[in-house]
Chimera marker file (.cmm) of the C-alpha trace (Angstrom):
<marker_set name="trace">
<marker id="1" x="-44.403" y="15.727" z="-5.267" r="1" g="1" b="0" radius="0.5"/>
<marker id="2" x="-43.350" y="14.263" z="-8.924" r="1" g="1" b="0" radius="0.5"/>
<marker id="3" x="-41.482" y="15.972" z="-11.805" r="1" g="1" b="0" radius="0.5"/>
<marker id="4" x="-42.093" y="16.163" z="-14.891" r="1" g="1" b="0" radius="0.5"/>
<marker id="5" x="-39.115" y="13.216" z="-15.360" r="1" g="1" b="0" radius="0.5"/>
<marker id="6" x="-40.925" y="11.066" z="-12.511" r="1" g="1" b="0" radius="0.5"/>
<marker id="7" x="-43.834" y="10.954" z="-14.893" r="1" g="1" b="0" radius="0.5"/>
<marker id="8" x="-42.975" y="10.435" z="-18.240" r="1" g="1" b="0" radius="0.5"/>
<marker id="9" x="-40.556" y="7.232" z="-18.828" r="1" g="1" b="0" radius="0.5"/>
<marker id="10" x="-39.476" y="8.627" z="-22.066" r="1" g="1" b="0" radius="0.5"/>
<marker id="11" x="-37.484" y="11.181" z="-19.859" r="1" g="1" b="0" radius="0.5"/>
<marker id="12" x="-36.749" y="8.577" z="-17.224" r="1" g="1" b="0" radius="0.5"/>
<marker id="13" x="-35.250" y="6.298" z="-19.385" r="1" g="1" b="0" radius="0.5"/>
<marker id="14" x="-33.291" y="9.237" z="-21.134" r="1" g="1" b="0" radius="0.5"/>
<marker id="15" x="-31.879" y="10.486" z="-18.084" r="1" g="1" b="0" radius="0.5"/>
<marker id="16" x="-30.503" y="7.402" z="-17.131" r="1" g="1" b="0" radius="0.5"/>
<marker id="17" x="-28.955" y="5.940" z="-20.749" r="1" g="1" b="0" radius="0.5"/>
<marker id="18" x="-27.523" y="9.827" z="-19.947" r="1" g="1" b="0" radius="0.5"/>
<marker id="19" x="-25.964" y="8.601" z="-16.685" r="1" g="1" b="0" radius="0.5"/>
<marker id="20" x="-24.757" y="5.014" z="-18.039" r="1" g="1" b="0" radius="0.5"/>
<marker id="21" x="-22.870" y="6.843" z="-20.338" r="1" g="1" b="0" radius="0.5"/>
<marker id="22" x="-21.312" y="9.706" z="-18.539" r="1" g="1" b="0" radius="0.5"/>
<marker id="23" x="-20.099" y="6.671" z="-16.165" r="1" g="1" b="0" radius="0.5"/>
<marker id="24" x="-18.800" y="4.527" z="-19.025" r="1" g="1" b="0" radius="0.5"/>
<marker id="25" x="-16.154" y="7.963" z="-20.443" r="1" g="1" b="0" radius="0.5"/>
<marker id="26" x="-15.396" y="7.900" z="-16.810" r="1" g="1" b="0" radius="0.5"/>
<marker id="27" x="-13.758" y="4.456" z="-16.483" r="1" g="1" b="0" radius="0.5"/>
<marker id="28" x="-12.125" y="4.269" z="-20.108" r="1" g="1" b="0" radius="0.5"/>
<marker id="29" x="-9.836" y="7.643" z="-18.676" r="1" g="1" b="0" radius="0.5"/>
<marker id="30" x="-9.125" y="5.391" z="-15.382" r="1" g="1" b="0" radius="0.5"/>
<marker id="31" x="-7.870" y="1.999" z="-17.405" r="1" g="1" b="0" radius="0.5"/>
<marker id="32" x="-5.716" y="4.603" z="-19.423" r="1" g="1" b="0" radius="0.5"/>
<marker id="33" x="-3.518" y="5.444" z="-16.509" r="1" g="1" b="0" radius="0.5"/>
<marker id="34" x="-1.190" y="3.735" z="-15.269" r="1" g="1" b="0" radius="0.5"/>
<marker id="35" x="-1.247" y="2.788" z="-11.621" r="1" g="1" b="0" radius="0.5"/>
<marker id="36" x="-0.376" y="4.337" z="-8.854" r="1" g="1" b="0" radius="0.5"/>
<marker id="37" x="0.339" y="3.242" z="-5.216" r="1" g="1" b="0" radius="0.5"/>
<marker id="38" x="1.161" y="6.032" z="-2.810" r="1" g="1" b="0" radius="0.5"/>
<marker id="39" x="2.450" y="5.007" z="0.820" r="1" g="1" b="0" radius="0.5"/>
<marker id="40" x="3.072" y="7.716" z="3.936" r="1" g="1" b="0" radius="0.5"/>
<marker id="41" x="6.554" y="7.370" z="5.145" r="1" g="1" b="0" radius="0.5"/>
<marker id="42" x="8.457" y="9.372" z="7.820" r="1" g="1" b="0" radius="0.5"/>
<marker id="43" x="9.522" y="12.067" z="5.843" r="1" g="1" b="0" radius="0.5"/>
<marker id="44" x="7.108" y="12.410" z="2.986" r="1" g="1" b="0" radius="0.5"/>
<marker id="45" x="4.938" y="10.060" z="0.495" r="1" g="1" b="0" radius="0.5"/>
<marker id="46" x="6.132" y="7.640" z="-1.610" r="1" g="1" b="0" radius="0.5"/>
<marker id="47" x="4.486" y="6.300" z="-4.950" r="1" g="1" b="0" radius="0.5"/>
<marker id="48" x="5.248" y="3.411" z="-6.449" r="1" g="1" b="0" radius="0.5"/>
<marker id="49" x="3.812" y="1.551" z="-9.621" r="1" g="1" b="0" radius="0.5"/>
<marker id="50" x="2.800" y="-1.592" z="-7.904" r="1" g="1" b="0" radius="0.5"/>
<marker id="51" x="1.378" y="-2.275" z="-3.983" r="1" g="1" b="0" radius="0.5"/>
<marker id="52" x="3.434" y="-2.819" z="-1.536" r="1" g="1" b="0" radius="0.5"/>
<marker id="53" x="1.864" y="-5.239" z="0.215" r="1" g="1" b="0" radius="0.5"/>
<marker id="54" x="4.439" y="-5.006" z="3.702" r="1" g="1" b="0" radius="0.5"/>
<marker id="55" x="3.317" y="-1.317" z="4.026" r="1" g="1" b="0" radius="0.5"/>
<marker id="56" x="-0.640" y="-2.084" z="3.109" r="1" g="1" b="0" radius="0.5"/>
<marker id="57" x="-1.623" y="0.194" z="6.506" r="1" g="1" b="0" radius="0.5"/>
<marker id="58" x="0.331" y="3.092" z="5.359" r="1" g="1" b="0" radius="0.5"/>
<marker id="59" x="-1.647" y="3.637" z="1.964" r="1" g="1" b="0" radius="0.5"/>
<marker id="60" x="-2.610" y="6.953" z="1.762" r="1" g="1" b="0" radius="0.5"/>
<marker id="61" x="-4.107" y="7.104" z="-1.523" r="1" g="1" b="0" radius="0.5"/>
<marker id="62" x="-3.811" y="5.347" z="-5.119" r="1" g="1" b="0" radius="0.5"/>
<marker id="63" x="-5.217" y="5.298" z="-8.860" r="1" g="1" b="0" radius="0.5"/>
<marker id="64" x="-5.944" y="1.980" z="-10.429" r="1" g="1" b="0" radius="0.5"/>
<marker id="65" x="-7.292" y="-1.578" z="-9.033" r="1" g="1" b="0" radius="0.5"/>
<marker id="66" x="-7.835" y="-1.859" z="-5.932" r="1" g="1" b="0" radius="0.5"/>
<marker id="67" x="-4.249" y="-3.557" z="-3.496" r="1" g="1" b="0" radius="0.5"/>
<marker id="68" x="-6.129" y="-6.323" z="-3.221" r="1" g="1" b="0" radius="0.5"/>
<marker id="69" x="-6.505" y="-7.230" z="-6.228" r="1" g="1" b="0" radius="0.5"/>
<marker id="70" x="-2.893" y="-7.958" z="-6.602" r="1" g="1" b="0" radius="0.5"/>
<marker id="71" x="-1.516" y="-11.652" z="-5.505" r="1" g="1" b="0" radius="0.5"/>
<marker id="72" x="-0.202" y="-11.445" z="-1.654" r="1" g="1" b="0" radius="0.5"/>
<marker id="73" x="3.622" y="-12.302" z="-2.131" r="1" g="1" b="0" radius="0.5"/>
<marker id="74" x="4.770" y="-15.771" z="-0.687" r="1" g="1" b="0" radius="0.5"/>
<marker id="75" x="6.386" y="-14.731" z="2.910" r="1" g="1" b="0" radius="0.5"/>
<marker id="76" x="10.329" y="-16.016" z="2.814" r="1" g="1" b="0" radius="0.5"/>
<marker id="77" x="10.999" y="-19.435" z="4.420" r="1" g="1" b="0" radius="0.5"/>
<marker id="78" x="11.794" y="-18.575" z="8.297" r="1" g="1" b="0" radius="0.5"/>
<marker id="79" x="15.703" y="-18.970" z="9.305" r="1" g="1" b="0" radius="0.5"/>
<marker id="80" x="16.764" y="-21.985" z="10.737" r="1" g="1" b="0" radius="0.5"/>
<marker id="81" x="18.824" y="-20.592" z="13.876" r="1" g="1" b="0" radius="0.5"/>
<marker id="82" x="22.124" y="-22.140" z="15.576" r="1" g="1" b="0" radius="0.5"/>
<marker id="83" x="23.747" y="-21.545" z="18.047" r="1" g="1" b="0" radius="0.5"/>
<marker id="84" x="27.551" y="-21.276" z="17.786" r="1" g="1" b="0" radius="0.5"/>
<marker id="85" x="30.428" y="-23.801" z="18.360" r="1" g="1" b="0" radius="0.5"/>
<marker id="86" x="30.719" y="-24.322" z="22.024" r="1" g="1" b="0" radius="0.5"/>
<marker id="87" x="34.151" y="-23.111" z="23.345" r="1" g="1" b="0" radius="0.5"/>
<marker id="88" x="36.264" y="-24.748" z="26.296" r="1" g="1" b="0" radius="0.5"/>
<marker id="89" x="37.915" y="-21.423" z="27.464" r="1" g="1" b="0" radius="0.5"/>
<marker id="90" x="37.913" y="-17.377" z="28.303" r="1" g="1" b="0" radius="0.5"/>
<marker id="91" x="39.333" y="-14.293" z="28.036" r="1" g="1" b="0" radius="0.5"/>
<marker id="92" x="39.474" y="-11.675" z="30.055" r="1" g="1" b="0" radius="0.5"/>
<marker id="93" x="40.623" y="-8.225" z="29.522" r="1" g="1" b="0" radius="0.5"/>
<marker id="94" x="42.468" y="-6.472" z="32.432" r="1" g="1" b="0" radius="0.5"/>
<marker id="95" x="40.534" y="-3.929" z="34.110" r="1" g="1" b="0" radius="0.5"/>
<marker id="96" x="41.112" y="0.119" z="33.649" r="1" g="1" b="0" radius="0.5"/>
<marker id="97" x="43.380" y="1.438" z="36.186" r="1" g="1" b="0" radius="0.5"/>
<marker id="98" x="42.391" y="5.060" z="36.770" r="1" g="1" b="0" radius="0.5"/>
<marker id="99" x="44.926" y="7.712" z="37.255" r="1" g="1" b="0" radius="0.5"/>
<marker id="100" x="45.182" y="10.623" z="39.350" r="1" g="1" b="0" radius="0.5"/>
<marker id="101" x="44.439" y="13.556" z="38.449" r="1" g="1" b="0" radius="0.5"/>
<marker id="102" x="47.474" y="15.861" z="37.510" r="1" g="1" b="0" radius="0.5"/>
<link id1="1" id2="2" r="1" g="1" b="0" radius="0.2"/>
<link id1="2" id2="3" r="1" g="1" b="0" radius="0.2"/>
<link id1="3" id2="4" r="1" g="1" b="0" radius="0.2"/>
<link id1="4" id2="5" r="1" g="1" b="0" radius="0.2"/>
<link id1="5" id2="6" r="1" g="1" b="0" radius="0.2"/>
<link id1="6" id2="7" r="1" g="1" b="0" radius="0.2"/>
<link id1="7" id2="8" r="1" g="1" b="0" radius="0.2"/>
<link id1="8" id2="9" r="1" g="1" b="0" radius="0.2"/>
<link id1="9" id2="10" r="1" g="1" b="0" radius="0.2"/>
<link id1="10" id2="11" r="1" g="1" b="0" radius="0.2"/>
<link id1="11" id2="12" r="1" g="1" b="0" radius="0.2"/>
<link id1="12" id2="13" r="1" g="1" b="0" radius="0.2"/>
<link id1="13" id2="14" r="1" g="1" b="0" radius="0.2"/>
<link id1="14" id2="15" r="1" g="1" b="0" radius="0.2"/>
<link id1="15" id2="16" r="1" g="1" b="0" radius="0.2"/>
<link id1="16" id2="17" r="1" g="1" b="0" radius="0.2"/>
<link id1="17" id2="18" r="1" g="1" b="0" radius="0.2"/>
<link id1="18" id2="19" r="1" g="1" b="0" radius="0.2"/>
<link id1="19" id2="20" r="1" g="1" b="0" radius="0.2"/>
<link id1="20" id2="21" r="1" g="1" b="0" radius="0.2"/>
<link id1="21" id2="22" r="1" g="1" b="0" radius="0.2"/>
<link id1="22" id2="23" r="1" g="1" b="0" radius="0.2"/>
<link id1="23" id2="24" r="1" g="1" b="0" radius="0.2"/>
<link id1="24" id2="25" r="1" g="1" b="0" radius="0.2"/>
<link id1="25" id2="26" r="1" g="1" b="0" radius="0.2"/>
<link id1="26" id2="27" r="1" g="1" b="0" radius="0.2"/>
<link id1="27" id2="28" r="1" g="1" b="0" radius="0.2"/>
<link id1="28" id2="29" r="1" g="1" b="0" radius="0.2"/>
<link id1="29" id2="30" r="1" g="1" b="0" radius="0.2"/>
<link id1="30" id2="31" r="1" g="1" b="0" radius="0.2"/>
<link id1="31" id2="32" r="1" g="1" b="0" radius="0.2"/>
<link id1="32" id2="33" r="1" g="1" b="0" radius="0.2"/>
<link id1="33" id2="34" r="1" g="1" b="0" radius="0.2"/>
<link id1="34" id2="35" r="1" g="1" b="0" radius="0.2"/>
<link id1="35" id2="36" r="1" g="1" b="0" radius="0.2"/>
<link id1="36" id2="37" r="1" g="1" b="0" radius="0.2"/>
<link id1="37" id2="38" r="1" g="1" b="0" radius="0.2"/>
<link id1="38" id2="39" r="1" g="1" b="0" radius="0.2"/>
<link id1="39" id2="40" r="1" g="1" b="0" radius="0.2"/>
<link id1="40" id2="41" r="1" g="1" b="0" radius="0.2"/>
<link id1="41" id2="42" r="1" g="1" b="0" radius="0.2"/>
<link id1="42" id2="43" r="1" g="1" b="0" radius="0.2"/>
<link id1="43" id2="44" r="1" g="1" b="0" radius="0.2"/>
<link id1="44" id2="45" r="1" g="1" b="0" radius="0.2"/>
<link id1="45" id2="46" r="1" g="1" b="0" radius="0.2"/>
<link id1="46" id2="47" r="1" g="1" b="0" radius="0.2"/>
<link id1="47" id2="48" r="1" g="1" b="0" radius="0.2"/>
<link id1="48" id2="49" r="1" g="1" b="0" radius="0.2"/>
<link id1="49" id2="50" r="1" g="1" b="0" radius="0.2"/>
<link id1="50" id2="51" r="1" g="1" b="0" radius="0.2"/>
<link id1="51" id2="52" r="1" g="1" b="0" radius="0.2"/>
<link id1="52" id2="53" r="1" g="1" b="0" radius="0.2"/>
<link id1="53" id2="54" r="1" g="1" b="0" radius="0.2"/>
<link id1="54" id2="55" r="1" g="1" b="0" radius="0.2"/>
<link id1="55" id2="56" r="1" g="1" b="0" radius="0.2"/>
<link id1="56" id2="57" r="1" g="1" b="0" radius="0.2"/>
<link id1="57" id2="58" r="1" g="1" b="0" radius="0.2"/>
<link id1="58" id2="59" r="1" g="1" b="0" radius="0.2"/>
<link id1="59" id2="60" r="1" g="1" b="0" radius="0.2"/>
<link id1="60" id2="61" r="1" g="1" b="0" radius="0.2"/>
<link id1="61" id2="62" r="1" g="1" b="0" radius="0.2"/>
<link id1="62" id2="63" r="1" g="1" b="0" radius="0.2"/>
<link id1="63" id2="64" r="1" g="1" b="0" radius="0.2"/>
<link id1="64" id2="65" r="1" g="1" b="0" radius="0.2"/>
<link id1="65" id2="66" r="1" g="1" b="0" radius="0.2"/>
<link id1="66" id2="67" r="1" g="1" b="0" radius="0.2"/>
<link id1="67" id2="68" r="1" g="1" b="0" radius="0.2"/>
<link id1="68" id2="69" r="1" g="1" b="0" radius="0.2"/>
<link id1="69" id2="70" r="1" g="1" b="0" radius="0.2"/>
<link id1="70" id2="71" r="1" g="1" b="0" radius="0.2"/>
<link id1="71" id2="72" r="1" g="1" b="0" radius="0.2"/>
<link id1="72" id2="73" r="1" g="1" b="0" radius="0.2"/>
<link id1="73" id2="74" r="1" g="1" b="0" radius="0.2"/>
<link id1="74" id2="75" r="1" g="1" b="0" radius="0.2"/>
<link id1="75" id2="76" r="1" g="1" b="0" radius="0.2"/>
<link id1="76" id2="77" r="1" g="1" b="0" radius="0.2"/>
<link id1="77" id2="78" r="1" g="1" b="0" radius="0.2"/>
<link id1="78" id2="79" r="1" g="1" b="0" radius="0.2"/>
<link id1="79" id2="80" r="1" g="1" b="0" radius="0.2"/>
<link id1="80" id2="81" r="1" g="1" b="0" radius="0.2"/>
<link id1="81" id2="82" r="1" g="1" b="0" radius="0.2"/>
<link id1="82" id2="83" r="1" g="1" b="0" radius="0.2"/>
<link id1="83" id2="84" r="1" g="1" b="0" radius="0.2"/>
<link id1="84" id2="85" r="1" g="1" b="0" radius="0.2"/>
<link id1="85" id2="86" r="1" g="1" b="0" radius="0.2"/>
<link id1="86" id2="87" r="1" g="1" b="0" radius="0.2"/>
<link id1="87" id2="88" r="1" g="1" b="0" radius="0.2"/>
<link id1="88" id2="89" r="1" g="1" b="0" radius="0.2"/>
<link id1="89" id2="90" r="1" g="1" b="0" radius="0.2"/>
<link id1="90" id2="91" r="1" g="1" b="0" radius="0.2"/>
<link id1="91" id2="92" r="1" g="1" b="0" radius="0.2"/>
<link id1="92" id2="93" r="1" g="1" b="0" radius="0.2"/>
<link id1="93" id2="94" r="1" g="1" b="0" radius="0.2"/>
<link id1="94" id2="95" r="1" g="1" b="0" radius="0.2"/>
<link id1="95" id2="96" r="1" g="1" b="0" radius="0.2"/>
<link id1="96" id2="97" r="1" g="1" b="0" radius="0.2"/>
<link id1="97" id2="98" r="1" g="1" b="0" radius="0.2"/>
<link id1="98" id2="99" r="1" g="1" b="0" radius="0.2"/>
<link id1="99" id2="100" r="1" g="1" b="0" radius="0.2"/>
<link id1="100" id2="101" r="1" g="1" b="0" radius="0.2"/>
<link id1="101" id2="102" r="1" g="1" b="0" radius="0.2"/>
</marker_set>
């Protein structure tokens, strides 16, 4: 069953130059914003202006480019561990006497 649209492609291409440009007013407002990250914490949400990449699985919802389109940041160098000095003797603390009761 075709329209009346379906058959003329005067109308088809109108309708869709139509479309193009309700979608092109669209993204102009959403460069115009500025964006918006908003994470779920234990209490409430928190927005921030840039991702968070450590808390990328609590991302609840956000305006702008996508998280991944932001650079991953470079993870700190891991600690070099040590042990302490070795020592050569020990204390120990004199045990609790208990009392009678009164």
């Amino acid at each position: 069953m075709e329209t009346s649209v379906m058959r003329d492609p005067v109308k088809l291409l109108a309708l869709g130059a139509v479309l193009a440009l309700a979608g092109c007013g669209y993204e102009q407002q959403a460069v115009i914003q500025p964006p918006i990250y908003c994470y779920q914490s234990l209490a409430a949400v928190t927005c921030l202006d840039e991702p968070y990449a450590r808390d990328d699985k609590r991302l609840v919802n956000y305006i702008g480019p996508h998280p991944s389109h932001y650079p991953a940041p470079v993870p700190p160098p891991p600690t070099e561990l040590k042990a302490p000095a070795p020592i050569d003797y020990w204390v120990k603390d004199t045990e609790p006497v208990p009392k009678p009761a009164r």
